[in-house]
C-alpha positions in Angstrom: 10.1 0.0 -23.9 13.4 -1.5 -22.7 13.0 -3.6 -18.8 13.0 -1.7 -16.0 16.5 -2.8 -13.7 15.9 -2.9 -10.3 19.3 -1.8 -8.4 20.7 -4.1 -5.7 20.1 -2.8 -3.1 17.0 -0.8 -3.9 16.9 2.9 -2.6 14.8 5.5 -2.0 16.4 7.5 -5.1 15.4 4.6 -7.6 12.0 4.2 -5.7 10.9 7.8 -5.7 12.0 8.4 -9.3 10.2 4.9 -10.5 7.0 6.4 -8.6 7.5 9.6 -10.5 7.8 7.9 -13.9 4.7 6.0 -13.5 3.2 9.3 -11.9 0.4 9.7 -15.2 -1.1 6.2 -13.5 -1.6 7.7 -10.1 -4.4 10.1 -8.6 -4.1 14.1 -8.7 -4.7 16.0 -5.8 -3.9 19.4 -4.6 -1.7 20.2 -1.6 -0.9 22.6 0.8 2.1 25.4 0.1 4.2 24.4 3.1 4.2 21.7 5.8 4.1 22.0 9.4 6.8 20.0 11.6 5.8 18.5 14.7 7.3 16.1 17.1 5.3 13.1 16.6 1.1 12.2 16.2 0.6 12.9 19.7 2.0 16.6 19.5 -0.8 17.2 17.0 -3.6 15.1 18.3 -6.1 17.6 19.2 -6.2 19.0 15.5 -7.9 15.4 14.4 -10.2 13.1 15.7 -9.8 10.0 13.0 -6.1 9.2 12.5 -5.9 6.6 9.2 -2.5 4.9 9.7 -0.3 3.3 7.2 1.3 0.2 8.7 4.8 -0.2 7.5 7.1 2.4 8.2 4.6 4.0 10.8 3.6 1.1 12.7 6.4 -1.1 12.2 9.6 -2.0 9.9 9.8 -5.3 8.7 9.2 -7.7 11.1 9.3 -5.6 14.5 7.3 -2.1 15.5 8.8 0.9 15.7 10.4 2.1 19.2 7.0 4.1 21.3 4.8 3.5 18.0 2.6 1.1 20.2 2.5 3.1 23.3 2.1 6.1 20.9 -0.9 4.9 19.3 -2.5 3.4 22.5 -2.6 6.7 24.0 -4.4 8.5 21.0 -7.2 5.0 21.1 -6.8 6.5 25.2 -7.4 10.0 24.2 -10.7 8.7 22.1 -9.4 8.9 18.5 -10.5 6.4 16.1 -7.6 4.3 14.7 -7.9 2.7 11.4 -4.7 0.7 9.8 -5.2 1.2 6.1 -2.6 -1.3 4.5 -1.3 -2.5 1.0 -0.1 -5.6 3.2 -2.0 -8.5 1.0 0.2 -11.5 1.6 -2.0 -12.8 4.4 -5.4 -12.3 5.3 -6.9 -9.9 8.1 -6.6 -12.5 10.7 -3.4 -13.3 10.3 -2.6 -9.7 10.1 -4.0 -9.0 13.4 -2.0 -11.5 15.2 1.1 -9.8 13.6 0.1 -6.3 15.2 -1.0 -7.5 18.7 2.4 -9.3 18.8 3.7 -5.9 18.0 2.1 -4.5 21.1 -0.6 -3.1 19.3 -4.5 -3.3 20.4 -6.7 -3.7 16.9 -9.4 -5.7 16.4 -11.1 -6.5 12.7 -12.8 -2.9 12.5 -9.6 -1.2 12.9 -7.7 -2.9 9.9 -8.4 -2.2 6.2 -6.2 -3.8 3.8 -5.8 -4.1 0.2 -6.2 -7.7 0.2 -10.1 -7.2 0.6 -9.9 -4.4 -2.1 -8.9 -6.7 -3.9 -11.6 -9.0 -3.0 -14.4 -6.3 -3.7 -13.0 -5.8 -7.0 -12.9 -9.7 -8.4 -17.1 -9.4 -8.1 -17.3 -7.5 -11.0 -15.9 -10.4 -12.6 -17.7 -13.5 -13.7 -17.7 -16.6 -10.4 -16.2 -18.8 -12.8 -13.1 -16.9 -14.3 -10.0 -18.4 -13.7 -7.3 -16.5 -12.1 -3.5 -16.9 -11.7 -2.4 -15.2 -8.5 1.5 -14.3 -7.7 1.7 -15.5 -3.9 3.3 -18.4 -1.9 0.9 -20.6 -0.4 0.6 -19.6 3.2 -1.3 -16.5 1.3 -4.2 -19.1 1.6 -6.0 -17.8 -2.0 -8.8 -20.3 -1.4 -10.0 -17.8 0.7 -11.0 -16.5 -3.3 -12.9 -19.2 -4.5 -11.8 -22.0 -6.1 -10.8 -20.6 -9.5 -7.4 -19.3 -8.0 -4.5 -21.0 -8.8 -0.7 -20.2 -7.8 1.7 -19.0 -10.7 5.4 -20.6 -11.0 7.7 -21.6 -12.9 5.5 -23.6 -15.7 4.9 -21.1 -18.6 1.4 -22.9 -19.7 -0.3 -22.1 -16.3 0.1 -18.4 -17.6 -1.1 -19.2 -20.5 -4.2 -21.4 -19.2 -5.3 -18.3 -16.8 -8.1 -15.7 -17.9 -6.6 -13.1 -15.5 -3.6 -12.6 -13.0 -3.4 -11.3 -10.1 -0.2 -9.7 -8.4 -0.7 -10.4 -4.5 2.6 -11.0 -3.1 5.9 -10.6 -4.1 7.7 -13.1 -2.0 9.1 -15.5 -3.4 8.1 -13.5 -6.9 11.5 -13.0 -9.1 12.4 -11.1 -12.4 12.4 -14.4 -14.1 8.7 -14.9 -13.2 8.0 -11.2 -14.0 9.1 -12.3 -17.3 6.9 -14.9 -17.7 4.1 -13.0 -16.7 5.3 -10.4 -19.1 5.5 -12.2 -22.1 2.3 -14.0 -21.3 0.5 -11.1 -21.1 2.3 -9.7 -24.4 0.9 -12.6 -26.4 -2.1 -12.4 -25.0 -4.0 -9.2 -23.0 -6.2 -10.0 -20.4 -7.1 -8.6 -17.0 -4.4 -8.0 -13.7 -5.2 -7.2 -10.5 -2.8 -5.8 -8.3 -3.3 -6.5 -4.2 -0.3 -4.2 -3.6 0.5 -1.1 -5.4 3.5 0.0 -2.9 6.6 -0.4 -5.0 9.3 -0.6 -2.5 8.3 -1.9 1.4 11.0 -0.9 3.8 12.6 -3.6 5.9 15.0 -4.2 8.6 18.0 -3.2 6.4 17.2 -2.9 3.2 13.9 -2.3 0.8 11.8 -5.1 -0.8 10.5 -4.8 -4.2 6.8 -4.7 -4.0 3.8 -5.9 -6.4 3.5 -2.2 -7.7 6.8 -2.0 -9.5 5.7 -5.5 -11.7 2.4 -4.3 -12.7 3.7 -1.1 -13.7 6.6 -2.5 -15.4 4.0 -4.9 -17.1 1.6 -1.5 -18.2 4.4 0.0 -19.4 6.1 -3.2 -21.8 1.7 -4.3 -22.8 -1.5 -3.2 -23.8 -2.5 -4.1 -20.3 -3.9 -1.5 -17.6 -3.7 -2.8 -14.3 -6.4 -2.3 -11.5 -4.7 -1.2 -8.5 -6.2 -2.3 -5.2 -5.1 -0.1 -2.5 -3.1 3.0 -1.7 -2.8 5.7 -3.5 -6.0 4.3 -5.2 -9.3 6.1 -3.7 -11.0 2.1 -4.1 -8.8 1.9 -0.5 -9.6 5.4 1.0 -13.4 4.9 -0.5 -13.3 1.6 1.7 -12.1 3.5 5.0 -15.3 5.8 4.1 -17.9 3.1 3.7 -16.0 1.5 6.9 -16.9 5.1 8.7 -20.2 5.5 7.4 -21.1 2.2 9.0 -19.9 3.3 12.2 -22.0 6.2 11.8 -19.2 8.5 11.7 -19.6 12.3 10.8 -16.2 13.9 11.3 -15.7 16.0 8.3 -12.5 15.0 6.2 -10.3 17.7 7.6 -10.4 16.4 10.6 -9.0 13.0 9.5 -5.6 12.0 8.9 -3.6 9.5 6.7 -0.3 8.9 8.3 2.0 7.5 6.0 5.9 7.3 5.3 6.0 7.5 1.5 4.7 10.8 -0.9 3.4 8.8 -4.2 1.3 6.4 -1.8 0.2 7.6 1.7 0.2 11.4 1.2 -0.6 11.8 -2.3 -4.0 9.0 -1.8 -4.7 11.0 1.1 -4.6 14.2 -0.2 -6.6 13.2 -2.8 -9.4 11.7 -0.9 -9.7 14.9 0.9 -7.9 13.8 3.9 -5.5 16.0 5.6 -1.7 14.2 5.8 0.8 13.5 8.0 4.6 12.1 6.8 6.5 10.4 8.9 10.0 10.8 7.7 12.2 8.8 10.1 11.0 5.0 9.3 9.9 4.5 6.0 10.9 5.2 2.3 13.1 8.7 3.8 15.1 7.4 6.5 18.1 8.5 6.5 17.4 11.3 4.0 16.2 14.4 3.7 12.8 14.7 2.7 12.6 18.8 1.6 14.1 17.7 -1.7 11.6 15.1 -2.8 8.5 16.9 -1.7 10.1 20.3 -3.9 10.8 18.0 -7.0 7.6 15.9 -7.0 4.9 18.6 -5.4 3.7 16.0 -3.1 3.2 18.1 -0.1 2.0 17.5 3.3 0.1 18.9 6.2 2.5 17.5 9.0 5.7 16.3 9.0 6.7 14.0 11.8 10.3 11.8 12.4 8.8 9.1 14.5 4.8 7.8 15.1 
């Protein structure tokens, strides 16, 4: 199979139809006929009693929040909803997470965030203490947090070749010409990747990032190598905001929880199929600027709510 070309600038056209080409990879779930519209997650507060937030394009884009998102949410912690930030974010670890969303206005502490990043970290367990991993990442990502088998991936060809797995945490600082050398690596040789981030796009200030999800499925597609996905729309990420419940004690029924998410292939369809109900918020995310009806008709992705702002 030919590359994949990313467009400059990436849009929600090529990101939607990339998610829809990979779609065999992702979970199946079953959906409502039609969604409601509402104004925003307060508007429909009283029909949940968990709400299970995606973080960007709902709580913030790029490096700032989104205009009442913080006020928004701290009346629904006010009204006594339970709040959980379920996030592909795997660049940094939970700590330095939470500093990010307090300076954001926003009042989480460590049993309110779940991110792929320890996913990820639940999943390398199954694999033997000493295996020797190459990780996609910059340093601040701190990957001795790990173990001590984790080395950082660049430009020298041999340290993908020394490696007995990869792992795709980060994309920044990532590039096509490292993609290639990952690919070619892992054409010669098959061996395990890990993926802390299966969004494809992220949405920024002005424009959309290319995410860890679009190289590992780019990779799947050109090897013999299945990825493991560590987060969203995986149910290894909803299954964690379960066990995270359960310890809590929790017994709200799965109806009346809801993942509140910008993007179909991700946020609504994981939802959906862990049993939550869903809530897209169109205005932020992957469909700003754009009308949404269109994608949810051509892809079947539907959800319960439909909101333009948090």
């Amino acid at each position: 199979m030919s590359e994949t070309k990313i467009p400059s600038p990436a849009d929600c056209n090529w990101a939607f139809n990339f998610y829809e080409n990979n779609r065999h990879r992702l979970p199946k779930a079953s959906f409502p006929k039609t969604p409601i519209r509402a104004d925003n997650l307060e508007a429909i507060a009283n029909e949940f009693d968990i709400f299970v937030l995606d973080a960007f394009g709902v709580l913030n884009v790029g490096e700032g929040p989104i205009d009442g998102a913080p006020e928004c949410i701290a009346n629904l912690q006010k009204a006594g909803k339970r709040i959980i930030v379920l996030t592909n974010g795997a660049t940094f670890n939970l700590q330095k997470s939470l500093i990010k969303y307090k300076g954001f206005g926003f009042n989480f502490e460590l049993n309110d965030v779940v991110a792929s990043r320890d996913v990820l970290a639940a999943e390398l367990e199954s694999h033997a203490s000493d295996f020797k991993w190459g990780v996609a990442a910059i340093p601040e990502a701190n990957i001795v947090d790990f173990g001590p088998n984790f080395h950082l991936l660049g430009e020298d060809q041999n340290a993908f070749d020394k490696v007995d797995g990869m792992i795709l945490l980060s994309s920044i600082g990532w590039s096509m010409d490292l993609h290639a050398k990952m690919l070619q690596s892992l054409k010669a040789k098959p061996r395990p990747l890990l993926v802390g981030n299966p969004d494809v796009v992220a949405p920024r200030e002005d424009r959309f990032s290319i995410e860890p999800g679009f190289y590992a499925h780019d990779i799947a597609n050109q090897t013999d190598v299945e990825p493991v996905f560590c987060g969203k729309p995986f149910l290894n990420s909803f299954d964690a905001v379960k066990a995270r419940l359960e310890g809590e004690g929790s017994t709200v029924p799965f109806e009346r929880i809801a993942m509140v998410g910008d993007t179909l292939h991700t946020d609504i369809l994981g939802g959906a199929a862990a049993g939550f109900r869903t809530i897209l918020v169109e205005n932020h995310g992957l469909f700003r600027g754009v009308d949404t009806a269109p994608y949810i008709d051509k892809c079947g992705i539907v959800p319960d709510y439909i909101v333009p702002t948090t």
